[in-house]
PDB file of N, H, CA, C and O in Angstrom:
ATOM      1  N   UNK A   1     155.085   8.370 -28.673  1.00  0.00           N
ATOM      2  CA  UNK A   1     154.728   9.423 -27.752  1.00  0.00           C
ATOM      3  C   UNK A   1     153.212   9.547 -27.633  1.00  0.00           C
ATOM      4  O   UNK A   1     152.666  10.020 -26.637  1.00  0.00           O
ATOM      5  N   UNK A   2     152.583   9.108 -28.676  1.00  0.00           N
ATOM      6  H   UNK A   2     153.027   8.723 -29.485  1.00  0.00           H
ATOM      7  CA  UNK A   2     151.104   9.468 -28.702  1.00  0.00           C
ATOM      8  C   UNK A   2     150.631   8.044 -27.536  1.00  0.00           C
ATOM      9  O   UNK A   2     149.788   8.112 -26.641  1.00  0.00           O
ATOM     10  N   UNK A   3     151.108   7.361 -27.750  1.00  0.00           N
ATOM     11  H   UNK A   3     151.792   7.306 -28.477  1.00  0.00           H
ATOM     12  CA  UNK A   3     150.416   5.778 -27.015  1.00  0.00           C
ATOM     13  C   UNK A   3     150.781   6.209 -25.419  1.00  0.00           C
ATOM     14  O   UNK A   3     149.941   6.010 -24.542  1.00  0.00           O
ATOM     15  N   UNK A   4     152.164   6.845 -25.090  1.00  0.00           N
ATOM     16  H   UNK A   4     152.846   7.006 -25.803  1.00  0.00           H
ATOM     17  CA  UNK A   4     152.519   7.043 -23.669  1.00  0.00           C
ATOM     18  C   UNK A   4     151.275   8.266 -23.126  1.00  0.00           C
ATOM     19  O   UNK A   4     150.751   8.192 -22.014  1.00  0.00           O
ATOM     20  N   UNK A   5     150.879   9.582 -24.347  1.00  0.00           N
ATOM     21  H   UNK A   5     151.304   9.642 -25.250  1.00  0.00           H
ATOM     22  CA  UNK A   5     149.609  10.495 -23.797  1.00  0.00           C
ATOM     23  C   UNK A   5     148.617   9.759 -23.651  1.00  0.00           C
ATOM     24  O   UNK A   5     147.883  10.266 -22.802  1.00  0.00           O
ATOM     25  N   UNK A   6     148.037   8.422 -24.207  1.00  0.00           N
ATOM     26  H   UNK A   6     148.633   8.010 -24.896  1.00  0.00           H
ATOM     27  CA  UNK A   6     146.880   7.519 -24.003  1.00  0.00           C
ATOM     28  C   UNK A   6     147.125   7.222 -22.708  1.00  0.00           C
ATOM     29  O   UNK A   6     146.581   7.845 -21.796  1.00  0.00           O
ATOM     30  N   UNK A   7     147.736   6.512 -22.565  1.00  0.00           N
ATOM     31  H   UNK A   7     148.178   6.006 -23.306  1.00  0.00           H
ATOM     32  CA  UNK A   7     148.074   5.689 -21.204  1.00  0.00           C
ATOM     33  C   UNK A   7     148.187   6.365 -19.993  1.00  0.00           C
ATOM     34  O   UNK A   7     147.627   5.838 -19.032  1.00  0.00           O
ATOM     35  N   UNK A   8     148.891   7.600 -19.786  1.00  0.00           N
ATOM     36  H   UNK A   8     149.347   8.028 -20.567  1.00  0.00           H
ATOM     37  CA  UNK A   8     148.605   8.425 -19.233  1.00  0.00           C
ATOM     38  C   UNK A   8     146.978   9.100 -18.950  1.00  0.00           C
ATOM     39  O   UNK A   8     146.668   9.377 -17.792  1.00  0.00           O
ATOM     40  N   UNK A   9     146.178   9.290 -19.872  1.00  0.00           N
ATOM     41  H   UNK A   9     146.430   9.065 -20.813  1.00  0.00           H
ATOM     42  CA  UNK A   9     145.009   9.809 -20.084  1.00  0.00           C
ATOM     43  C   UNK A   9     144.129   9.363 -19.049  1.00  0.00           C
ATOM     44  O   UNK A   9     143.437   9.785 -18.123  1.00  0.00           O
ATOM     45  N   UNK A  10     144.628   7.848 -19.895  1.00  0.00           N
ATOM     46  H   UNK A  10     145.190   7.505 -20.647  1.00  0.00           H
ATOM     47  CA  UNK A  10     143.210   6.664 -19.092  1.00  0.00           C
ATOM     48  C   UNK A  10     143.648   6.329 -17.842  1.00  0.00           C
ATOM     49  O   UNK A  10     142.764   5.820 -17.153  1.00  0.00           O
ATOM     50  N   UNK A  11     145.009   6.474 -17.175  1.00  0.00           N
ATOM     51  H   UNK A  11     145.726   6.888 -17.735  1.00  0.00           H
ATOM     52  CA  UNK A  11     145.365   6.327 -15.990  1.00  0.00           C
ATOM     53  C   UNK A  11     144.670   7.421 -15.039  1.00  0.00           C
ATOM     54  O   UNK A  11     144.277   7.228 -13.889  1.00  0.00           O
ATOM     55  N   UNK A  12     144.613   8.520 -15.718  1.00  0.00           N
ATOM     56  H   UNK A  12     144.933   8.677 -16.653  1.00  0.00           H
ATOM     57  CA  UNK A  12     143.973   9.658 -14.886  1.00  0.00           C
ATOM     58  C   UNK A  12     142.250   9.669 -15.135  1.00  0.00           C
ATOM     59  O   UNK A  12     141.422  10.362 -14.543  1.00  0.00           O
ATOM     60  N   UNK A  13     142.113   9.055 -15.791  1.00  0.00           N
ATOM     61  H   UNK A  13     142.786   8.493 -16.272  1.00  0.00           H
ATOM     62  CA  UNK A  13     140.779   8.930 -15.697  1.00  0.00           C
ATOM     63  C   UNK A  13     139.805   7.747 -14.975  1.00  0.00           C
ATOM     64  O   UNK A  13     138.643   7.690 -14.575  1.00  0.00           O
ATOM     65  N   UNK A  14     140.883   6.906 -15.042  1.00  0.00           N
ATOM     66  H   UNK A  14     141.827   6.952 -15.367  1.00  0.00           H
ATOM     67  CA  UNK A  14     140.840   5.931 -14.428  1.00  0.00           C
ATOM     68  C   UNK A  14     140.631   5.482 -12.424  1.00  0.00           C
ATOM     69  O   UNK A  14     139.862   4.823 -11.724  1.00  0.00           O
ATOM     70  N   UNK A  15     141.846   6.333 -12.248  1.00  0.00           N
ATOM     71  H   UNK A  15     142.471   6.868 -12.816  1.00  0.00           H
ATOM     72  CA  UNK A  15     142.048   6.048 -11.205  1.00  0.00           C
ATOM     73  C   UNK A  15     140.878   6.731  -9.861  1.00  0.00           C
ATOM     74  O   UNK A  15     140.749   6.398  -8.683  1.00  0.00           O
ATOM     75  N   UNK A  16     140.093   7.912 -10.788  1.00  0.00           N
ATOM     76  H   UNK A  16     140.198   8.182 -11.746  1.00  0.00           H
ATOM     77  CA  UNK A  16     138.970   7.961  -9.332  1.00  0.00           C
ATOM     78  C   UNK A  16     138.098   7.136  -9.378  1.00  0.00           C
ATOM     79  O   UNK A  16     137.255   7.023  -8.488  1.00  0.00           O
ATOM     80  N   UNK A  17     138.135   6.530 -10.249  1.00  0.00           N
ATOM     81  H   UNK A  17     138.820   6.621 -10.972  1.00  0.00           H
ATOM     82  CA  UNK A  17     136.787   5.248 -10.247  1.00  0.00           C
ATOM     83  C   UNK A  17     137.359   4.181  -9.525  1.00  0.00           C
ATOM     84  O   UNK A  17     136.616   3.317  -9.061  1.00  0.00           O
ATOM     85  N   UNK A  18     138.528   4.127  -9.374  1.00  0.00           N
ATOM     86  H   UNK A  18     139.132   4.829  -9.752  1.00  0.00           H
ATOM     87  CA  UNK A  18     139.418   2.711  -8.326  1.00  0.00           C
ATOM     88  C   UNK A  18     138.843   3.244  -7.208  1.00  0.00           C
ATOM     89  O   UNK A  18     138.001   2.668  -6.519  1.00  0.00           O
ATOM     90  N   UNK A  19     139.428   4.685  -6.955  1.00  0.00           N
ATOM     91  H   UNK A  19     140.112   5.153  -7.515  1.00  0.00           H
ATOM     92  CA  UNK A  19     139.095   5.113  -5.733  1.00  0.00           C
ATOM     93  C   UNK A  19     137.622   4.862  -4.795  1.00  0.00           C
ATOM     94  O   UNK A  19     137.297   4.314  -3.742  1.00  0.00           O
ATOM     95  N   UNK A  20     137.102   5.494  -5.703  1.00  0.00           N
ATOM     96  H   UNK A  20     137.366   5.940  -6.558  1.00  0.00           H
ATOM     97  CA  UNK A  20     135.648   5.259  -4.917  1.00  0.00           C
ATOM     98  C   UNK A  20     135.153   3.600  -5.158  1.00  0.00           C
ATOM     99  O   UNK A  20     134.287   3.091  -4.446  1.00  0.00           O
ATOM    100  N   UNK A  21     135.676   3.038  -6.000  1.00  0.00           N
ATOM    101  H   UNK A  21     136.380   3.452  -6.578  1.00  0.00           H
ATOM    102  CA  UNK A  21     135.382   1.628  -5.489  1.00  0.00           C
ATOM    103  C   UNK A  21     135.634   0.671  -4.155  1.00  0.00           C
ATOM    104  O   UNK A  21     135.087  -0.250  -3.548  1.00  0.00           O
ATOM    105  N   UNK A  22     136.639   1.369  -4.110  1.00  0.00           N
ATOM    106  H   UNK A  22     137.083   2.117  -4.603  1.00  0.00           H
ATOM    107  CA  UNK A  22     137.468   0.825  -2.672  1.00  0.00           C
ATOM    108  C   UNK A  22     136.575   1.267  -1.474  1.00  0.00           C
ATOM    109  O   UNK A  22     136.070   0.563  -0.599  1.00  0.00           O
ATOM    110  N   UNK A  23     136.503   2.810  -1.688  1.00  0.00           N
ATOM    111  H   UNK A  23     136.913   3.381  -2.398  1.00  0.00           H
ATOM    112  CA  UNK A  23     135.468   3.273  -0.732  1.00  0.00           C
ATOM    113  C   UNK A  23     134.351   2.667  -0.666  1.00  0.00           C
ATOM    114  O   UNK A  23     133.740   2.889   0.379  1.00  0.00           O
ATOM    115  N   UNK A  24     133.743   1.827  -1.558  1.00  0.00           N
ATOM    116  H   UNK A  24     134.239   1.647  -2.407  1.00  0.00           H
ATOM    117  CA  UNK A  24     132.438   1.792  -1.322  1.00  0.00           C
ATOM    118  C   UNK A  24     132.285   0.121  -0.965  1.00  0.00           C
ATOM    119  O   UNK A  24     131.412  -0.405  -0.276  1.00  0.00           O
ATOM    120  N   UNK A  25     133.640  -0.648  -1.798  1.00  0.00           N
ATOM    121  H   UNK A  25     134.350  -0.221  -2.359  1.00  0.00           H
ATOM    122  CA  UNK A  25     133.646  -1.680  -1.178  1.00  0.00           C
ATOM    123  C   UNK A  25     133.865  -1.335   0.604  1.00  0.00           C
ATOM    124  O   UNK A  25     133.025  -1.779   1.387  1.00  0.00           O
ATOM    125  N   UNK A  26     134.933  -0.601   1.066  1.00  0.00           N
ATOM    126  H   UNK A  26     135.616  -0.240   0.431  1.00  0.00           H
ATOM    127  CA  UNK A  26     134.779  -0.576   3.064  1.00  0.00           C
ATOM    128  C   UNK A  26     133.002  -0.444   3.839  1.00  0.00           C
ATOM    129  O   UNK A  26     132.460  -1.084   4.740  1.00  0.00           O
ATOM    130  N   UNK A  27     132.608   0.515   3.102  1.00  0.00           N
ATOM    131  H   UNK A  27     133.048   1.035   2.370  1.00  0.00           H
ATOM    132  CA  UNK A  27     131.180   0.813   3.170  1.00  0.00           C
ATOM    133  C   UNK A  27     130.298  -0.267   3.310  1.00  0.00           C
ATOM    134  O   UNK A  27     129.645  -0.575   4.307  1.00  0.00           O
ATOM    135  N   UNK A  28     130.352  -0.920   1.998  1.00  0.00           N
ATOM    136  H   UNK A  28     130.882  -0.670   1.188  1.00  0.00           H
ATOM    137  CA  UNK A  28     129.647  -2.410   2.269  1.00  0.00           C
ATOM    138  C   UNK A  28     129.993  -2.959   3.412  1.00  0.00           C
ATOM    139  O   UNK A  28     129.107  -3.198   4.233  1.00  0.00           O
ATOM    140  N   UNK A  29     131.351  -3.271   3.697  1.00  0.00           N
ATOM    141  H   UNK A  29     132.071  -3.077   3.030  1.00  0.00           H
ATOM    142  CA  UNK A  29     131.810  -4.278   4.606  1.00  0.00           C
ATOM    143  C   UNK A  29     131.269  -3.938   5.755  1.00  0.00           C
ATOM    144  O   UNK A  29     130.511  -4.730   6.316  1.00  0.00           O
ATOM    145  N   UNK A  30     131.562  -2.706   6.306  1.00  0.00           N
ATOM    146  H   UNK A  30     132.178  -2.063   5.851  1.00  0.00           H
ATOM    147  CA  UNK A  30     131.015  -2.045   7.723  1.00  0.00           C
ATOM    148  C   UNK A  30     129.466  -2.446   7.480  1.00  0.00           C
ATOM    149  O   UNK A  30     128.973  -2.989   8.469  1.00  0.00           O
ATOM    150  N   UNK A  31     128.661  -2.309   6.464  1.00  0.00           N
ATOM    151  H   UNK A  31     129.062  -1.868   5.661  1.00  0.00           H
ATOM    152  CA  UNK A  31     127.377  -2.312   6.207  1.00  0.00           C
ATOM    153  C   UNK A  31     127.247  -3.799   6.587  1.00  0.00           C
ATOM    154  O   UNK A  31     126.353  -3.952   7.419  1.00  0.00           O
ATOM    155  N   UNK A  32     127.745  -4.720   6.301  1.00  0.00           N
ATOM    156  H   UNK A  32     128.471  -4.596   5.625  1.00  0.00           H
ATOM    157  CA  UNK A  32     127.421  -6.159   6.230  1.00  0.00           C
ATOM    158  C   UNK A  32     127.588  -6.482   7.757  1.00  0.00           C
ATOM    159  O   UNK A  32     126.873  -7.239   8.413  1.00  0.00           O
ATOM    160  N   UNK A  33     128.640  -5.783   8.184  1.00  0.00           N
ATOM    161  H   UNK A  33     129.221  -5.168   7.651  1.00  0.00           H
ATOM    162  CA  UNK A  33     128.933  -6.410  10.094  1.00  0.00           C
ATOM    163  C   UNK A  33     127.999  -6.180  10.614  1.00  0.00           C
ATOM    164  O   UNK A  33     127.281  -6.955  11.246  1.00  0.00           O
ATOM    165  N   UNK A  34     127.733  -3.959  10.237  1.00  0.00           N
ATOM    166  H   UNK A  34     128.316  -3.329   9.724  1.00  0.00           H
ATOM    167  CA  UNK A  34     126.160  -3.359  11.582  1.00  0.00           C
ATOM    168  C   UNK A  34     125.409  -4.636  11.646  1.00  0.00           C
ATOM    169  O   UNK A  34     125.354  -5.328  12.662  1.00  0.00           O
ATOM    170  N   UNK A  35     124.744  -4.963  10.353  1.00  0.00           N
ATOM    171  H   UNK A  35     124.788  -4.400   9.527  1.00  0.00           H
ATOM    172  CA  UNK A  35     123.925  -5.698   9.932  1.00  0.00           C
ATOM    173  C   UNK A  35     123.898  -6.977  10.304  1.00  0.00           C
ATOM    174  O   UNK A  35     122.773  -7.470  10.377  1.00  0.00           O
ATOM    175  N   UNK A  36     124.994  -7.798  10.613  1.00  0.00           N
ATOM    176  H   UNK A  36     125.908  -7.397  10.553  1.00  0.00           H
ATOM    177  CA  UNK A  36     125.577  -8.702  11.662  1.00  0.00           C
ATOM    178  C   UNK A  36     125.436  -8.935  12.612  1.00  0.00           C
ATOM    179  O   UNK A  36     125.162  -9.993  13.178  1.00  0.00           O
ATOM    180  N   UNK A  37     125.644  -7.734  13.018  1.00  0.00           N
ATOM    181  H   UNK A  37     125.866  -6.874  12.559  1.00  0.00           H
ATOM    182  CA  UNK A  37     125.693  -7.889  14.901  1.00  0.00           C
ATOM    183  C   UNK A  37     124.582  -7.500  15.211  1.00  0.00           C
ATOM    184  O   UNK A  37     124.345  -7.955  16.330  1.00  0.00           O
ATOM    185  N   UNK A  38     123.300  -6.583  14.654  1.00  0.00           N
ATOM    186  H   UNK A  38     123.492  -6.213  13.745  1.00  0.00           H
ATOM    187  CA  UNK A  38     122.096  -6.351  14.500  1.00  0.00           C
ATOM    188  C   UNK A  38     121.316  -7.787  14.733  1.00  0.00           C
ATOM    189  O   UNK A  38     120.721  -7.995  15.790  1.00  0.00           O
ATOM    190  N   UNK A  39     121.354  -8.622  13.826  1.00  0.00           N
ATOM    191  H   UNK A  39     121.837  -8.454  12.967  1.00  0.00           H
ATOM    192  CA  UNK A  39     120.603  -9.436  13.594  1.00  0.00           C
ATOM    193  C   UNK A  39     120.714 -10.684  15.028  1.00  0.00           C
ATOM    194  O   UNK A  39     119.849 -11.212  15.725  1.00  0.00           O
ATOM    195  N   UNK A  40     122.609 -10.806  14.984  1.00  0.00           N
ATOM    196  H   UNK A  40     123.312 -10.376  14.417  1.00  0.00           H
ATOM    197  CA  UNK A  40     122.467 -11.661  16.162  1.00  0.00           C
ATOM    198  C   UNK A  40     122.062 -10.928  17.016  1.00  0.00           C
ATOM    199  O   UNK A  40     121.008 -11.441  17.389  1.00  0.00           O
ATOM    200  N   UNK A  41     122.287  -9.778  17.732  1.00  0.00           N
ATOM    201  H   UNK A  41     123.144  -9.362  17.429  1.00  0.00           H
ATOM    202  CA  UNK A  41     121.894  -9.400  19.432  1.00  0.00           C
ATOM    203  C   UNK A  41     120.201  -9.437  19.051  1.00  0.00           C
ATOM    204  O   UNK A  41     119.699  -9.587  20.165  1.00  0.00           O
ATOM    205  N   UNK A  42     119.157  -9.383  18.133  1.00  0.00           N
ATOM    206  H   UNK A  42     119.565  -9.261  17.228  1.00  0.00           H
ATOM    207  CA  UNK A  42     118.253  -8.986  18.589  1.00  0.00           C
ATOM    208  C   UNK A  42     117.389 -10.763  17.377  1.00  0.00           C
ATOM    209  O   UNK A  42     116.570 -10.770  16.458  1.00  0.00           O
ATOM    210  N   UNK A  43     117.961 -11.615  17.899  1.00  0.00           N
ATOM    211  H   UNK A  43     118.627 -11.609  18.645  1.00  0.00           H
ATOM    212  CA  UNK A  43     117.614 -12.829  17.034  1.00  0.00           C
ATOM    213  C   UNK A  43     116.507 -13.288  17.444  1.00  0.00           C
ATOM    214  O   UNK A  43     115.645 -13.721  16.680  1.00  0.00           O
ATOM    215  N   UNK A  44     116.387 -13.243  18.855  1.00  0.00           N
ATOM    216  H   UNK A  44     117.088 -12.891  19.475  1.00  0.00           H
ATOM    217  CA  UNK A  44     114.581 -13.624  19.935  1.00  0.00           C
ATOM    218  C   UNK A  44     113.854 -12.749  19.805  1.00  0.00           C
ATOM    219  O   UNK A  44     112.672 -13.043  19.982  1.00  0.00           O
ATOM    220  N   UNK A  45     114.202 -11.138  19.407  1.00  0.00           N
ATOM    221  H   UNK A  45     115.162 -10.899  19.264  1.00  0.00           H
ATOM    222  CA  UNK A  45     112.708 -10.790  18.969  1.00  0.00           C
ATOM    223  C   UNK A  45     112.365 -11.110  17.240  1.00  0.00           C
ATOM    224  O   UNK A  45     111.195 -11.274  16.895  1.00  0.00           O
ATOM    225  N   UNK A  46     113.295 -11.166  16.406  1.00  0.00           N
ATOM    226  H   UNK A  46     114.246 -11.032  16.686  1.00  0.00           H
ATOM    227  CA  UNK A  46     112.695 -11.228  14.846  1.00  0.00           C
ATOM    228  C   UNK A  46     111.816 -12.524  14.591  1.00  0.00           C
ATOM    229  O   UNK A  46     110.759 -12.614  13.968  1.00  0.00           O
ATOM    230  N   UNK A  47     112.713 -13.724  15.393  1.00  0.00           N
ATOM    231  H   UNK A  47     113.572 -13.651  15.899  1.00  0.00           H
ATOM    232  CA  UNK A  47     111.620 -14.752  15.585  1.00  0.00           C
ATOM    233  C   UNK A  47     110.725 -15.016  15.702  1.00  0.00           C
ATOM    234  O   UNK A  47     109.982 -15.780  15.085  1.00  0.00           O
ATOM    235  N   UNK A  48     110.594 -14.252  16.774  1.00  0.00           N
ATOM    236  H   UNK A  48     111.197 -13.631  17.275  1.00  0.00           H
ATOM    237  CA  UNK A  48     108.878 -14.336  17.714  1.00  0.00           C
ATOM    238  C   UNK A  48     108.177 -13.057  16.601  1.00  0.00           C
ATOM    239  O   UNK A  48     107.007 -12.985  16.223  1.00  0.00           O
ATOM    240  N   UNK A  49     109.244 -12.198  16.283  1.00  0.00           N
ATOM    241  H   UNK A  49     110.195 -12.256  16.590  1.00  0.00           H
ATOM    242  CA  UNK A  49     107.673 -11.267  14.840  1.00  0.00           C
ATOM    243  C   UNK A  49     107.836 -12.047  13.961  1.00  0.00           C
ATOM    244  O   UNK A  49     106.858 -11.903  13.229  1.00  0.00           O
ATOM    245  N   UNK A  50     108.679 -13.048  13.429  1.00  0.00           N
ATOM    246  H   UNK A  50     109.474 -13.165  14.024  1.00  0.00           H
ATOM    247  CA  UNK A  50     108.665 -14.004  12.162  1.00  0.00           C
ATOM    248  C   UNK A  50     107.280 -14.788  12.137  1.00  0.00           C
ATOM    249  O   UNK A  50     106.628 -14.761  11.093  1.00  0.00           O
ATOM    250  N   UNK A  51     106.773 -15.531  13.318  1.00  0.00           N
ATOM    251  H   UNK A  51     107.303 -15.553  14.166  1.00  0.00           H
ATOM    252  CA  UNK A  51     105.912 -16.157  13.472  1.00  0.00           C
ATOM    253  C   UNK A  51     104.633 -15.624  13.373  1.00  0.00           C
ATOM    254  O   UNK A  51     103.751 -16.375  12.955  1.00  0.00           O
ATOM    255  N   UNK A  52     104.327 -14.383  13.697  1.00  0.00           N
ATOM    256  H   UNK A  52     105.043 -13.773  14.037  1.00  0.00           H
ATOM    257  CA  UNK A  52     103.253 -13.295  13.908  1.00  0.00           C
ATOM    258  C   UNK A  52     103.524 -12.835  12.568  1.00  0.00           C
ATOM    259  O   UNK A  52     102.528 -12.135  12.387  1.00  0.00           O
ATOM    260  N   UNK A  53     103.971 -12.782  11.868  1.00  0.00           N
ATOM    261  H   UNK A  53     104.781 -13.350  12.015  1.00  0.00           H
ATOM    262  CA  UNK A  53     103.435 -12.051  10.739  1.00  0.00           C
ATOM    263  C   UNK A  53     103.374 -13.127   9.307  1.00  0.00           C
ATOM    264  O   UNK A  53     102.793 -12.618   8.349  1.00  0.00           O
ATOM    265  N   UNK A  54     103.874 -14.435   9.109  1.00  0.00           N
ATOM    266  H   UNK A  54     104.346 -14.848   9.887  1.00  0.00           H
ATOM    267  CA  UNK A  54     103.621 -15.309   8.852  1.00  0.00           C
ATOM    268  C   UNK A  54     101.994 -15.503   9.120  1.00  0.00           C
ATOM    269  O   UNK A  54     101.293 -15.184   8.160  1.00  0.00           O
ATOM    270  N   UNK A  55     101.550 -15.812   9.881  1.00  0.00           N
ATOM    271  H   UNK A  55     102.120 -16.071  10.661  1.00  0.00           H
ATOM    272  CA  UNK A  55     100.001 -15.843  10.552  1.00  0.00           C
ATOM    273  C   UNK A  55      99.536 -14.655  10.334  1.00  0.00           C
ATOM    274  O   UNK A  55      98.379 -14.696  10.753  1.00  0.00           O
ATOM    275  N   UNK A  56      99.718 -13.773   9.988  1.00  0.00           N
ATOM    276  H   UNK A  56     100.657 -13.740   9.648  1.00  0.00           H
ATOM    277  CA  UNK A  56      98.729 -12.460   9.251  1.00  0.00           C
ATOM    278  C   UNK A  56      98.661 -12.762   7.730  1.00  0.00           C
ATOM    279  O   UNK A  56      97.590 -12.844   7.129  1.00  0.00           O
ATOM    280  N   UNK A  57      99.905 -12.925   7.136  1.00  0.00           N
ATOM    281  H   UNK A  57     100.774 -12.859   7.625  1.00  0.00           H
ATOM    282  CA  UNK A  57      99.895 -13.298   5.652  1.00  0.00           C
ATOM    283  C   UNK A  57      99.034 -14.045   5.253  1.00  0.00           C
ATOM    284  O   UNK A  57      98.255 -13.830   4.325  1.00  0.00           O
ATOM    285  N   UNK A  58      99.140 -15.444   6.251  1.00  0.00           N
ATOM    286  H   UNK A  58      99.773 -15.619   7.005  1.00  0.00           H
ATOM    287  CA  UNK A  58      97.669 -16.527   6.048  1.00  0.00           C
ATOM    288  C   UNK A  58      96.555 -16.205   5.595  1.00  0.00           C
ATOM    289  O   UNK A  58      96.020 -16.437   4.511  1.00  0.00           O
ATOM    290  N   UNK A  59      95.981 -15.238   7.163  1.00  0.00           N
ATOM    291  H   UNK A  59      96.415 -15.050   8.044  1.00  0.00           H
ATOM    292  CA  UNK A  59      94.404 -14.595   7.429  1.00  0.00           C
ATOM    293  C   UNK A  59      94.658 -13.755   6.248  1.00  0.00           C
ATOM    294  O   UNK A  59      93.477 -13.509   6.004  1.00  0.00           O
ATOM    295  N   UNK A  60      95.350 -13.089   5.270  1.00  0.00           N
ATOM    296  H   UNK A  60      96.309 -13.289   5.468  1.00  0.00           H
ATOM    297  CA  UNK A  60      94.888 -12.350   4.294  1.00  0.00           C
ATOM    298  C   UNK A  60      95.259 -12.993   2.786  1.00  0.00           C
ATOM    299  O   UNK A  60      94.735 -12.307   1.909  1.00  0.00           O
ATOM    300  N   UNK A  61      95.980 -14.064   2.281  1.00  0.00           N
ATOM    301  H   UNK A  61      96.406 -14.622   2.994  1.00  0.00           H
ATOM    302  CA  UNK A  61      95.407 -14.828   1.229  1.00  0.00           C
ATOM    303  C   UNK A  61      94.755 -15.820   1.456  1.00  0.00           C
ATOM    304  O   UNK A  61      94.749 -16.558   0.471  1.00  0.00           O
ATOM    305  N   UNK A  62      94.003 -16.336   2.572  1.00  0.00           N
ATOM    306  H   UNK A  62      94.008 -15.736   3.372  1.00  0.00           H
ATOM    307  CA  UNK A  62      92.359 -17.046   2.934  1.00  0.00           C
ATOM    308  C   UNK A  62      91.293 -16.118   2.481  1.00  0.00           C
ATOM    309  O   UNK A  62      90.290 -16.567   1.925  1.00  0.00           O
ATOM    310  N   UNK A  63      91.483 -14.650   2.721  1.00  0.00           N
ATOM    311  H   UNK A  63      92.297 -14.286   3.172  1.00  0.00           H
ATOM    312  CA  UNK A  63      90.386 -13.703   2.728  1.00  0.00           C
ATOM    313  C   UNK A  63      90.127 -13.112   1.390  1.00  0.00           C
ATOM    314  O   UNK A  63      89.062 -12.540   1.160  1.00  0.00           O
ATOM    315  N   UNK A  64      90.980 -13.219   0.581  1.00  0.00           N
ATOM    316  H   UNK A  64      91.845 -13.684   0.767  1.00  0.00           H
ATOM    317  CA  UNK A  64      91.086 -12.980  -0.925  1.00  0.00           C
ATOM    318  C   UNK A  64      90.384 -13.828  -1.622  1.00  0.00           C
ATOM    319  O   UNK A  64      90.373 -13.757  -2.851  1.00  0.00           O
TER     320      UNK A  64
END
């Protein structure tokens, strides 16, 4: 009887930490798509600032 109150215990203690894992795994996921579809629709401008700020980094460890 004492091992079935354990098991019980840790089941209830247990189980909101499943919970919010799950939650936070969906979270990520939605997080990973925004972040997805972000990147492709706006892929011609990060480029064109990829290049421009690459070429600032230069001009400032030359100047160091």
């Amino acid at each position: 009887m004492k091992n079935f109150a354990k098991i019980i215990s840790m089941l209830i203690l247990t189980l909101p930490f499943f919970a919010h894992a799950s939650d936070g795994a969906e979270a990520l996921q939605m997080s990973h798509e925004r972040t997805r579809a972000f990147l492709l629709n706006n892929r011609r401008k990060l480029r064109s600032t990829k290049g421009k700020c690459a070429k600032r980094l230069n001009k400032k460890k030359r100047s160091y």
